[in-house]
C-alpha positions in Angstrom: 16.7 -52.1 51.6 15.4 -49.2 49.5 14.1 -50.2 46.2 14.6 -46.7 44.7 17.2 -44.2 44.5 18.5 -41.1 43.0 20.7 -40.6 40.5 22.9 -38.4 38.1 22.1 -40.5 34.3 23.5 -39.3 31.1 21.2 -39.7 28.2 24.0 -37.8 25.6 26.0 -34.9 26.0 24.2 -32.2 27.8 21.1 -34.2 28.8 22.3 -35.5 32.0 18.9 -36.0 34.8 18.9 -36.4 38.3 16.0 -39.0 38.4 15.0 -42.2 40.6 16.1 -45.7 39.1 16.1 -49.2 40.8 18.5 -49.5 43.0 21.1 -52.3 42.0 21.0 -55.9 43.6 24.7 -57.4 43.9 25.4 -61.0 42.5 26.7 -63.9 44.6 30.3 -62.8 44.2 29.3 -58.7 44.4 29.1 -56.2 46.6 26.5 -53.4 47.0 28.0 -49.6 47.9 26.1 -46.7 49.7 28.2 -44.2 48.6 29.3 -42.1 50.9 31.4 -39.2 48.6 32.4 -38.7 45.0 34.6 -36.2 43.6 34.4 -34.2 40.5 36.9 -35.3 37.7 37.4 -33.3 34.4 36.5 -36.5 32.6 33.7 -36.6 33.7 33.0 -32.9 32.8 34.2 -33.9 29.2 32.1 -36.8 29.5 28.7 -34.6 30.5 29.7 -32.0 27.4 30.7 -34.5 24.6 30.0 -38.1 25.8 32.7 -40.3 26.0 34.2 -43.4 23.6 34.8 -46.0 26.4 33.5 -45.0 29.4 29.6 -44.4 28.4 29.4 -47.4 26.5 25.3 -47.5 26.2 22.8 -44.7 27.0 20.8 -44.0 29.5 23.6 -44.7 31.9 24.9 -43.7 35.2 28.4 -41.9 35.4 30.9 -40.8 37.5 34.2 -43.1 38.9 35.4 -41.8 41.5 34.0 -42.5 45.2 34.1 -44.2 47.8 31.1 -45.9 50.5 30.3 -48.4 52.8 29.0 -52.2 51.8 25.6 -52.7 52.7 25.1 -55.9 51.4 27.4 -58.8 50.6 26.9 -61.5 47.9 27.2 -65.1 49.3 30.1 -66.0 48.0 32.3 -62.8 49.0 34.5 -63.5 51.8 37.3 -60.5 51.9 34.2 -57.6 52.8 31.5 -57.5 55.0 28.5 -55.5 55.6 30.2 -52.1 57.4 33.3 -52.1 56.1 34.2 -48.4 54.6 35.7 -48.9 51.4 37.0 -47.3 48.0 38.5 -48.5 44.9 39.3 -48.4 41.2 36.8 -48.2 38.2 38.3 -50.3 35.9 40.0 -53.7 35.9 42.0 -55.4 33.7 41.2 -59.1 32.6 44.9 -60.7 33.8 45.1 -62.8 30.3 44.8 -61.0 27.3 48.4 -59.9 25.6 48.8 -57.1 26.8 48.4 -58.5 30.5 50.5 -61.4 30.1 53.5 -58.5 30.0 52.2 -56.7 32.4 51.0 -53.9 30.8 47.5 -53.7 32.6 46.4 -50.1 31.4 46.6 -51.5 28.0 43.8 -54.6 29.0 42.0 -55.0 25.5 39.2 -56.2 28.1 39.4 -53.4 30.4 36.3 -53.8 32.7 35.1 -50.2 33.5 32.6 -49.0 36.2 30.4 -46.1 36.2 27.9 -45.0 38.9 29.8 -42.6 41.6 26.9 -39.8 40.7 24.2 -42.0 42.5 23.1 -43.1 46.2 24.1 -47.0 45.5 26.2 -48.8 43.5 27.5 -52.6 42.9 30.8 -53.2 42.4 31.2 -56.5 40.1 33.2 -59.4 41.2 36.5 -58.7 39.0 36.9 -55.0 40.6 35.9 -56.4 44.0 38.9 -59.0 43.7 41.7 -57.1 42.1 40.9 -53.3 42.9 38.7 -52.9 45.7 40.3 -51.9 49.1 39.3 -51.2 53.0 39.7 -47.7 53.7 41.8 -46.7 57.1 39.6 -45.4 59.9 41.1 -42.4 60.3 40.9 -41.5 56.4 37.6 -39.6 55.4 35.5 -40.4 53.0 36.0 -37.5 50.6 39.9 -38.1 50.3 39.6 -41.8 49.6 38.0 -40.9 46.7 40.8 -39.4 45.1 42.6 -43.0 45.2 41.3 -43.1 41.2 43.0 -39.8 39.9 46.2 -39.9 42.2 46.3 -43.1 41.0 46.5 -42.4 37.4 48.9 -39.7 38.3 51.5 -41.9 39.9 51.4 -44.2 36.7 52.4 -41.4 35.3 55.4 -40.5 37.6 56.2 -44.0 37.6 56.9 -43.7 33.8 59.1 -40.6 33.6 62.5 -40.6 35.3 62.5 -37.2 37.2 65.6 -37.2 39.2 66.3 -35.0 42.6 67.1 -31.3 41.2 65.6 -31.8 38.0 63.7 -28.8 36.4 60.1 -30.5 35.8 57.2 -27.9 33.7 53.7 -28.8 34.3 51.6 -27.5 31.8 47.8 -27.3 32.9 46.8 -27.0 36.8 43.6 -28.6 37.1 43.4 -31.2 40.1 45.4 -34.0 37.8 48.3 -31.2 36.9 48.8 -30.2 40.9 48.8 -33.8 41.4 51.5 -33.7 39.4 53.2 -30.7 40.9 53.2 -32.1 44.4 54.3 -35.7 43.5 57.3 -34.5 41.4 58.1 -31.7 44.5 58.2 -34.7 46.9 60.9 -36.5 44.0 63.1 -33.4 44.4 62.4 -31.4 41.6 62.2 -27.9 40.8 59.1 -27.4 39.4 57.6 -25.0 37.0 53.6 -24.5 37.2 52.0 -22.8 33.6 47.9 -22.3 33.3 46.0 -19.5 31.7 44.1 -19.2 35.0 45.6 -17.3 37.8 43.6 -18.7 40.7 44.9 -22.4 39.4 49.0 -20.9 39.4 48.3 -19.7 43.2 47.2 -23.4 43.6 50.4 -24.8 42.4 52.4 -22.6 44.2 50.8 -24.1 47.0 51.5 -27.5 46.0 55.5 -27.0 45.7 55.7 -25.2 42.3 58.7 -22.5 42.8 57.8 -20.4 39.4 54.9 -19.9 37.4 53.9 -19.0 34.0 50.7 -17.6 32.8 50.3 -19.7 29.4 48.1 -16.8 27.8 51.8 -15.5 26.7 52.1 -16.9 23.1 55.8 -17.2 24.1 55.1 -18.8 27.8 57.5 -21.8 26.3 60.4 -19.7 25.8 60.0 -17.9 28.7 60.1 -21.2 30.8 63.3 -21.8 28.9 64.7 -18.8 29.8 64.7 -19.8 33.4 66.1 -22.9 33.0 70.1 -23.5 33.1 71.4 -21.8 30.3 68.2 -21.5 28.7 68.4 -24.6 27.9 65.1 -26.0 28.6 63.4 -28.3 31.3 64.6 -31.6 31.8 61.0 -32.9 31.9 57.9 -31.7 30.5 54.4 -33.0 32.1 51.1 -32.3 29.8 48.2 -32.5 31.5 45.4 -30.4 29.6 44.4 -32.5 26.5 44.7 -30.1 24.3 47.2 -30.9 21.0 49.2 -27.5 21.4 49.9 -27.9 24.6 51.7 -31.2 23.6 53.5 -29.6 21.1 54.5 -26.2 23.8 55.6 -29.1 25.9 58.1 -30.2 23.3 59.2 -26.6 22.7 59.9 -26.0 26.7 62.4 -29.6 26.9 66.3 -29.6 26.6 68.2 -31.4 24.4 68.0 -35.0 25.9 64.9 -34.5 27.8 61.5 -36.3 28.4 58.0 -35.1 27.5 54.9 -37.1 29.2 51.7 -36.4 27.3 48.8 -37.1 30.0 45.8 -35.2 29.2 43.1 -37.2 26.4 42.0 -35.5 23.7 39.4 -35.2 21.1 39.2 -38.3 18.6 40.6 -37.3 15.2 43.1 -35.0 17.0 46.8 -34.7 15.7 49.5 -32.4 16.9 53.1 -31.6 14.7 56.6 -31.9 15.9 59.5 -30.6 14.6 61.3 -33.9 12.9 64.5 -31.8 13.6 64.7 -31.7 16.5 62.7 -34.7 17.8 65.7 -36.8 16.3 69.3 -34.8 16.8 67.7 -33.6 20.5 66.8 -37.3 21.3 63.8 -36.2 23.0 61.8 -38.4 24.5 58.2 -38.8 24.7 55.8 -40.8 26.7 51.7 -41.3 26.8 50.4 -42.3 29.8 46.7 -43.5 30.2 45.0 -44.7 33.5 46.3 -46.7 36.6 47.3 -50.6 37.3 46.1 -52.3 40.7 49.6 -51.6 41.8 49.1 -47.6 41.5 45.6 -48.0 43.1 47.3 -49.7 46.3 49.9 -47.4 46.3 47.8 -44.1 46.0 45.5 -45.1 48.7 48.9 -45.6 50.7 50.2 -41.8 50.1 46.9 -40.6 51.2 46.2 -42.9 54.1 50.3 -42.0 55.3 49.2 -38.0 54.9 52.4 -38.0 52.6 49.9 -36.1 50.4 46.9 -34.8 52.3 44.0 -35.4 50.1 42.1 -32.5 51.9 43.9 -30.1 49.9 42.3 -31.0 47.0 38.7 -30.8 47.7 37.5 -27.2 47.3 34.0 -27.6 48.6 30.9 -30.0 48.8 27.8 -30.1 46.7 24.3 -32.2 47.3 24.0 -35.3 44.5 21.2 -33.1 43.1 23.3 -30.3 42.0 26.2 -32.7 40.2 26.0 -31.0 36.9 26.3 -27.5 39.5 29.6 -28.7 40.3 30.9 -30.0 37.5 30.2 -26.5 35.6 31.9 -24.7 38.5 34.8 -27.1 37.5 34.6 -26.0 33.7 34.6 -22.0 35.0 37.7 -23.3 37.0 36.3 -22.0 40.5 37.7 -24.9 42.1 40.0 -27.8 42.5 37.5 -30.6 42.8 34.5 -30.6 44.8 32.6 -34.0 46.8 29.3 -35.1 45.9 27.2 -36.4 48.6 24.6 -38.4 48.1 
């Protein structure tokens, strides 16, 4: 086994260096990875630019969360993997006792056990991930989709948590890979959905994915004009943020009917606020919802839809890029020249 390997590692925003670093030994109840493919993820573009509250909790560290590999070594006391086996998995797990896991509320874990390392040629997976959120990956699934089990993941918790009924009128507001996530799940539910961006290329991308309008959101007005196409003007039936950005919470409220359902998805900045309309919020009864993350029931679930081709994880992946040139394609990501691109080691 190597004793060295490369690696993305983030010193603070902007100083991230591809450098050799020990390669990690796995503990009796661990695993060790070869990663085989990691994907881009906007986080971890926000991550690179302005550092990140949870995820980077110490510095230097390695970063990245979503991949996928093969096990190259097996601590002695592992018994559900072996040395071979292709695999892929979450990057967090919840601790099962704490009280937001005693209701089952897992995304909320106040001892949410994160992992970091897809950037890199090796990585160990620790014993709680490896026994609650770590999967075999289906041999006729490649490597690159698998590792989109962590986003489509988060997405489906997302789905899970809005009600979007067949022949609804659904907006999606932002169409980087988690927002055509979005548009293709709630096309397969039924609905009728309505893509806005400010970027053209990323529309043409949604109608790929099942949108049947779009809406260039450099209009001031784009809200009202996705109203305007709606029943009676009446507004969308559900409204599906996924930017981060505070206004586009609050042009997500603007778009919903009377009755309707906003879900706010995209993290923002700390210290951010957005306004609402008190009005309207109360006599409309409109509803809203934040989602964060997945559960180990999303993350079996997600690696289901793409092993069953009901969404074809190939779709997503716009290109491939050498470990050494990370930063390359997570700027490409930030120009929005792409959907997501695989890193290989």
């Amino acid at each position: 086994m190597k004793e060295k390997m490369w690696a993305q590692v983030f010193y603070k925003p902007e100083d991230v260096r591809f450098e050799q670093i020990d390669v990690p030994r796995p503990g009796d109840d661990e695993i060790l990875v070869k990663i085989k493919a990691a994907t881009t993820c906007g986080t971890d573009l926000k991550t690179y630019r302005r550092g990140h509250p949870t995820i980077i909790q110490k510095v230097p560290s390695t970063f990245g969360h979503e991949f996928s590999g093969d096990v190259v070594e097996v601590g002695k006391n592992v018994k559900n993997f072996k040395v071979g086996d292709r695999v892929v998995g979450a990057n967090s797990v919840p601790c099962f006792h704490c009280y937001f896991c005693k209701r089952k509320e897992y995304s909320l874990c106040e001892n949410l056990q994160y992992l970091n390392g897809a950037y890199a040629e090796y990585i160990v997976i620790p014993s709680q991930i490896l026994k609650y959120n770590y999967l075999h990956i289906p041999d006729d699934l490649d490597y690159k989709e698998a590792a989109l089990v962590e986003p489509l993941a988060c997405v489906l918790h997302g789905i899970d948590e809005i009600n979007i009924k067949l022949g609804d009128t659904v907006a999606v507001i932002g169409c980087g890979p988690i927002g055509l996530m979005f548009v293709k799940l709630s096309s397969l539910k039924g609905a009728r959905v309505i893509a806005a961006d400010f970027s053209e290329y990323r529309l043409k991308q949604a109608e790929k994915f099942g949108a049947v309008k779009t809406i260039n959101a450099s209009y001031k007005d784009y809200p009202q004009r996705i109203k305007d196409i709606t029943e009676e003007s009446k507004g969308v039936d559900v409204a599906i943020e996924a930017t981060g950005y505070p206004e586009a919470w609050e042009n997500a409220i603007n778009m919903i009917r009377p009755g309707g359902q906003v879900l706010t998805f995209g993290g923002t900045k700390k210290g951010t606020y957005f306004k609402i309309d008190c009005v309207k919020f109360h006599y409309e009864e409109i509803k809203i919802k934040a989602v964060y993350h997945h559960t180990p029931y999303h993350i079996k679930k997600a690696l289901d839809i793409l092993a069953t081709r009901q969404v074809d994880g190939s779709e997503f992946i716009t290109g491939e890029y050498p470990l050494s040139k990370t930063i390359d394609a997570l700027e490409s990501i930030g120009r929005q020249e792409g959907i997501k691109y695989a890193i290989i080691p």
